[in-house]
C-alpha positions as CSV (number, residue, x, y, z in Angstrom):
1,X,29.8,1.6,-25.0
2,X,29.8,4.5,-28.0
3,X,29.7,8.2,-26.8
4,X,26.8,9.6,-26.9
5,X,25.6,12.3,-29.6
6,X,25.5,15.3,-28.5
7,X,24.7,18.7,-29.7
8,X,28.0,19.2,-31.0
9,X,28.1,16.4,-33.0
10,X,24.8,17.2,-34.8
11,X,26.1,20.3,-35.3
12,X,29.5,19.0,-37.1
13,X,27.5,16.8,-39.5
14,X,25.4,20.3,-40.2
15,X,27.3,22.6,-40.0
16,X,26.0,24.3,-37.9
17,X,26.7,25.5,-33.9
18,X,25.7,23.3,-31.3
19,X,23.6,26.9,-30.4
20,X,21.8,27.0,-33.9
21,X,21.5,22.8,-33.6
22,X,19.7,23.7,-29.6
23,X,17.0,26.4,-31.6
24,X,16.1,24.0,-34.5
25,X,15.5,21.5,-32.0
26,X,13.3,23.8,-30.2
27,X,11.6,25.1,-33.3
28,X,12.9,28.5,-32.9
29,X,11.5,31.1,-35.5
30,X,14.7,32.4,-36.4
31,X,16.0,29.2,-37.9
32,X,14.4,28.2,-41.1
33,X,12.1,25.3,-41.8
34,X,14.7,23.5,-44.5
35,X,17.2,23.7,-41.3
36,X,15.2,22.9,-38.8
37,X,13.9,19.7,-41.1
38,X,18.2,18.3,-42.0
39,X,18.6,18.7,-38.1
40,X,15.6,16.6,-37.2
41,X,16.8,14.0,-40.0
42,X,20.3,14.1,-38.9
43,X,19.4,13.6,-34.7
44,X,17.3,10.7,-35.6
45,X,19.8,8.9,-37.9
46,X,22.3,9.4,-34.9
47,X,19.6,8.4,-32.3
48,X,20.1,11.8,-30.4
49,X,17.8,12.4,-27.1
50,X,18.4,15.7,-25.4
51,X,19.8,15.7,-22.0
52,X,17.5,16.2,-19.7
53,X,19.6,17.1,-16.8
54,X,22.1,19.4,-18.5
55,X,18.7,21.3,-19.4
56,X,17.8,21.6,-16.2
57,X,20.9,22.6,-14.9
58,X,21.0,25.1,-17.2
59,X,17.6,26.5,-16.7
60,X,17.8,26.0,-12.7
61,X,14.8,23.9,-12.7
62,X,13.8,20.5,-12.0
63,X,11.4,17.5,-14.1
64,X,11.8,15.1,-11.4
65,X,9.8,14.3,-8.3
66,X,10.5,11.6,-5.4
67,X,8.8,9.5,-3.9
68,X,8.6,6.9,-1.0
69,X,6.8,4.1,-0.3
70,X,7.0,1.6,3.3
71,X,6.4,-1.2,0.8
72,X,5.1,-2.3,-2.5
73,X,3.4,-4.9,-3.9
74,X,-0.1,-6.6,-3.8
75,X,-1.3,-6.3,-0.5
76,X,-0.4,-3.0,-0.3
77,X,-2.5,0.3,-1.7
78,X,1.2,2.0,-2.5
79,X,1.4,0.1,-5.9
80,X,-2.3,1.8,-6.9
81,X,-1.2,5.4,-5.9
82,X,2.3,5.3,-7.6
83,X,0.6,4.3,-10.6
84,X,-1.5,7.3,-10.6
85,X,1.1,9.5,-9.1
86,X,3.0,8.4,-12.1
87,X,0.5,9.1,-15.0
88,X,-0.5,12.7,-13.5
89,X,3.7,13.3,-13.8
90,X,4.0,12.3,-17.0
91,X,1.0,14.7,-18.4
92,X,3.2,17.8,-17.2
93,X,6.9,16.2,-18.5
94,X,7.5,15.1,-14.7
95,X,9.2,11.6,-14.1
96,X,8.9,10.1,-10.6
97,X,12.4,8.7,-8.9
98,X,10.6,5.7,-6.4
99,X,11.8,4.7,-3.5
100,X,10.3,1.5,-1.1
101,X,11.8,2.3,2.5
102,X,10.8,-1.9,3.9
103,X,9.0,-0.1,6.5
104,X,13.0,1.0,7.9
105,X,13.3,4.1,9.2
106,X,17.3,4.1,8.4
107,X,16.5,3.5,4.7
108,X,13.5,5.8,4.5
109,X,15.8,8.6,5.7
110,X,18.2,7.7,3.1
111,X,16.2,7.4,0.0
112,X,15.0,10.9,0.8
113,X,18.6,12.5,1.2
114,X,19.5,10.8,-2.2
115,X,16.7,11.8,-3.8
116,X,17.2,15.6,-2.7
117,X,21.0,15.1,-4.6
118,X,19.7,14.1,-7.8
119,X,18.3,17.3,-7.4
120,X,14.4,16.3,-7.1
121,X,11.7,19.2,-7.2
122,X,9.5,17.7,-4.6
123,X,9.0,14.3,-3.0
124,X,6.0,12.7,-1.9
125,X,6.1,10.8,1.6
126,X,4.0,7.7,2.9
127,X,5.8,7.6,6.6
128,X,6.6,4.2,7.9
129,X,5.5,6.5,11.6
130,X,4.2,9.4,12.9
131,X,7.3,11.3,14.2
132,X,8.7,12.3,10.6
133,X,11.2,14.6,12.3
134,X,13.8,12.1,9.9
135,X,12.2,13.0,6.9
136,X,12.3,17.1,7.8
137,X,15.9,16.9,8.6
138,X,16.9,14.8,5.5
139,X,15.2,16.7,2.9
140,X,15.6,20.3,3.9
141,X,14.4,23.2,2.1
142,X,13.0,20.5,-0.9
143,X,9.0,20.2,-0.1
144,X,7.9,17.1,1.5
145,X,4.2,16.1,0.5
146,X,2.7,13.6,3.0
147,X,0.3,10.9,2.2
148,X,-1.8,8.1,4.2
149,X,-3.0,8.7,7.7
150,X,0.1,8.6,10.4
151,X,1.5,12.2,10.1
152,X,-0.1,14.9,12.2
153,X,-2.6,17.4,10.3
154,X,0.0,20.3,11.2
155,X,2.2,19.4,8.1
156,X,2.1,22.0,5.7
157,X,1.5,20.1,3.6
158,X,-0.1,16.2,4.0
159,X,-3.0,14.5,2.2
160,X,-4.5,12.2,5.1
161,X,-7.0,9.6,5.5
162,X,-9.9,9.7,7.8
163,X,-9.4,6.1,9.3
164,X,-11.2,7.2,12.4
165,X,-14.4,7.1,10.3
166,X,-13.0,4.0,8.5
167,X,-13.0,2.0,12.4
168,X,-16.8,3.3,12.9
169,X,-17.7,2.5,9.1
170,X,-16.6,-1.0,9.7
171,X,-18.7,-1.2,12.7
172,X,-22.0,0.0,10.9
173,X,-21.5,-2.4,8.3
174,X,-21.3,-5.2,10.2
175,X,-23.5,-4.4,12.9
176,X,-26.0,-3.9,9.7
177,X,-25.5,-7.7,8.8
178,X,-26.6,-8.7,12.6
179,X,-23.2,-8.9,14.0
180,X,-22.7,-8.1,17.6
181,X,-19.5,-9.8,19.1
182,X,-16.7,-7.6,16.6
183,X,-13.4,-7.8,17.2
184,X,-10.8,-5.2,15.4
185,X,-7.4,-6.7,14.5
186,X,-4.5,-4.3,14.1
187,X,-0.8,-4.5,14.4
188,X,2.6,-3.4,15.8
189,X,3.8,-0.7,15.9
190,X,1.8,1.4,16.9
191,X,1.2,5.2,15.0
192,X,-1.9,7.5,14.7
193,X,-3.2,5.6,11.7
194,X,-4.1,2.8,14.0
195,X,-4.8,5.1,17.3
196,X,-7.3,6.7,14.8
197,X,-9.0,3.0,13.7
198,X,-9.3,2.2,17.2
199,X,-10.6,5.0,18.4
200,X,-13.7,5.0,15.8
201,X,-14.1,1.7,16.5
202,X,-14.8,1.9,20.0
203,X,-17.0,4.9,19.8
204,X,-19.3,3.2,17.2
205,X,-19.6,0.2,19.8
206,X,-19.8,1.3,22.5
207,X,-22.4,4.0,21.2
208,X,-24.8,1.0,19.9
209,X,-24.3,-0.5,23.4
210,X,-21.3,-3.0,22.4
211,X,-18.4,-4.5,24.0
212,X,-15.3,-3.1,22.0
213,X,-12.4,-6.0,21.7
214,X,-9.3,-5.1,19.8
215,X,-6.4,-7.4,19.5
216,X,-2.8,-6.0,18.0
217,X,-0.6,-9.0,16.9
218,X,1.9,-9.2,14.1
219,X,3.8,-6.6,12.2
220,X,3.0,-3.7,9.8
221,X,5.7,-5.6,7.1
222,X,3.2,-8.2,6.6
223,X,-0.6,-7.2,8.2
224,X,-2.4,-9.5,6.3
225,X,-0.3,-12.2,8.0
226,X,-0.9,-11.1,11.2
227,X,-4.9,-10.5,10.6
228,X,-5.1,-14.0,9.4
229,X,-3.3,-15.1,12.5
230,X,-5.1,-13.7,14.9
231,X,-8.3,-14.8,13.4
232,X,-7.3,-18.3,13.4
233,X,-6.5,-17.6,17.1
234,X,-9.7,-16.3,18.1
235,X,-11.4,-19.5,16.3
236,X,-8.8,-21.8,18.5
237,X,-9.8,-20.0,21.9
238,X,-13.7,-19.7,21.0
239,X,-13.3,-23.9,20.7
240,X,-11.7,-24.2,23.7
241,X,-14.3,-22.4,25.9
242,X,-17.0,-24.4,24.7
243,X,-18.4,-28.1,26.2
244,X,-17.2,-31.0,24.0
245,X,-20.7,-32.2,22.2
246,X,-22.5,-35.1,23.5
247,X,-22.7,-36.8,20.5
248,X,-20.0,-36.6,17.5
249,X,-23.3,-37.8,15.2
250,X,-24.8,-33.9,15.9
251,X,-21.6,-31.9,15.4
252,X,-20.5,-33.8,12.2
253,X,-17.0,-36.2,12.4
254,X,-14.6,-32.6,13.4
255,X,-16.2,-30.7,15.8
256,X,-13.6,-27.8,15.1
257,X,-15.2,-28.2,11.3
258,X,-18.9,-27.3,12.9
259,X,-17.5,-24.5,15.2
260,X,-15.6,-22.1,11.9
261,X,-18.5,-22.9,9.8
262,X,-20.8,-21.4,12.2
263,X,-18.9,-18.8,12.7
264,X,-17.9,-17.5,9.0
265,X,-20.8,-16.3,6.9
266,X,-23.0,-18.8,4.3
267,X,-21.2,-18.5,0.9
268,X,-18.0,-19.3,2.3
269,X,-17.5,-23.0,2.6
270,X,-14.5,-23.3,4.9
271,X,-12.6,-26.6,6.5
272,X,-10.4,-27.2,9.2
273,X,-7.2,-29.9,9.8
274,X,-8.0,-32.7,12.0
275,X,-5.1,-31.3,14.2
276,X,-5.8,-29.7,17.8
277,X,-7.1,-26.2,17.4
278,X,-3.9,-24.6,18.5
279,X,-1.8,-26.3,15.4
280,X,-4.7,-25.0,13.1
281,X,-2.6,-23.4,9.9
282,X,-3.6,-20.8,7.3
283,X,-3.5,-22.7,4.5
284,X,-5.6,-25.6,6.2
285,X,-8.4,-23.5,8.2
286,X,-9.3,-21.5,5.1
287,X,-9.0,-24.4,2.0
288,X,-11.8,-24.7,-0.1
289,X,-14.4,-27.6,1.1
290,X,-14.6,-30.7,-1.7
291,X,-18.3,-31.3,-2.8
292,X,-20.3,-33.0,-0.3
293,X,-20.9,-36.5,-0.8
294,X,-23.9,-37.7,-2.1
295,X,-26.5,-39.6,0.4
296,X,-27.5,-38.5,3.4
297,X,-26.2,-36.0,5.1
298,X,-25.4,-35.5,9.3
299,X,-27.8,-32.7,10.9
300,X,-26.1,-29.1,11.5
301,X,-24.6,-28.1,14.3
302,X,-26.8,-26.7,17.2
303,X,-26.4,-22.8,18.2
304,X,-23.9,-22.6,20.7
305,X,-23.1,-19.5,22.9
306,X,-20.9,-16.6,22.2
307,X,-18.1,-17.0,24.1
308,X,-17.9,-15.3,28.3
């Protein structure tokens, strides 16, 4: 790989010191505008781009921020606010060093001390949990800026989420559509983002005179997973609790078919395997329905009662 030009080497081709090469760069008033114009010319022909860290070095200051992530990718909101965390940086010459932790506490403590080496000014920190004791320790006197909703409000500094209102926001919406039997799905392990959702939630039932049922299954590292399979698991025990039909003519030729249908909203066509309820999949329970056949049609299902 050829060296890279430096100062100096503008300077040689000038001839001029690397000093008088730095001003004309910078546009300095004592160097003249014929100078300053050759030195341009020349750093471009050599492909010249100043070095940022020697600069900063120099200067004692920093254009570099941290940050760190428990994940990234589409079913995560990380992706959205790197992207703007990104584009605010780069307005005031700041890039962003990131770093995704995989929801590990070990690697989340490690990212931060190597980002504090290369010298970062600050790093920004979505906490995989809510003792962040890790994250103090490994990052010193360089300040830590906290995002999301599992550290406590007594950081100095922490931008947090009001997920306790989220829990009782979900409630009022659906409770708005008619809804009374709710169930909230959340997920190991536990932290105060989740303590928070729960803790709206129930108020906002039991306030409107409603059973709260939560159910934590699964793992943070893939939540919409574990949402989906604890849905299909409530669908599977809500079947089993109920009498088999008299007739197969009224519930249609898979009972299990009737029973989602009638309890997803209209607009959603949605079909089950014809395996037991238990060995219901994802990918089967939620597949798009193919059109109806034409002729007549079997009657709909009868209301059936919410489950004891």
């Amino acid at each position: 790989m050829p060296n890279r030009p430096t100062l100096k080497t503008i300077g040689q081709l000038a001839g001029l010191s690397h000093v008088a090469v730095s001003k004309a760069l910078r546009d300095a008033p004592d160097i003249s505008a014929a100078t300053k114009e050759r030195v341009r010319k020349i750093a471009e022909e050599l492909g010249y781009t100043p070095n940022v860290a020697a600069r900063n070095l120099y200067l004692q200051r920093t254009s570099t921020i941290g940050m760190v992530v428990p994940a990234v990718g589409d079913n995560t909101a990380y992706d959205l606010i790197f992207n703007e965390v990104s584009a605010a940086a780069a307005e005031l010459e700041f890039c962003v060093m990131l770093g995704s932790s995989h929801r590990s506490l070990q690697l989340e403590e490690r990212h931060c001390r190597m980002m504090v080496g290369n010298q970062v000014g600050a790093i920004i920190v979505a906490s995989c949990t809510s003792d962040v004791s890790h994250i103090n320790a490994a990052c010193g006197s360089t300040p830590v800026i906290f995002i999301g909703g599992k550290t406590a409000p007594e950081e100095p500094c922490a931008l947090l989420c009001d997920y306790r209102r989220s829990g009782a926001l979900a409630v009022e919406h659906l409770t708005g559509l008619g809804h009374r039997e709710i169930v909230l799905l959340t997920y190991e392990p536990e932290n105060l983002t989740i303590l928070q959702k729960e803790a709206g939630f129930t108020q906002s039932m039991e306030v409107r005179g409603l059973i709260p049922r939560m159910i934590r299954t699964g793992h943070a590292a893939d939540a919409m997973r574990a949402g989906m399979d604890a849905g299909i698991s409530q669908v599977s025990a809500a079947a089993s609790r109920i009498s088999p039909p008299r007739s197969r003519k009224t519930w249609g030729a898979r009972p299990l078919d009737s029973l989602i249908k009638s309890l997803f909203p209209p607009g959603r066509p949605v079909q089950c395997s014809p395996a037991p309820p238990a060995k219901v999949g994802i990918s089967a329970a939620f597949a798009p329905v193919p059109p109806a056949p034409s002729g007549p049609q079997p009657a709909p299902p009868p209301p059936f009662p919410s489950p004891s």
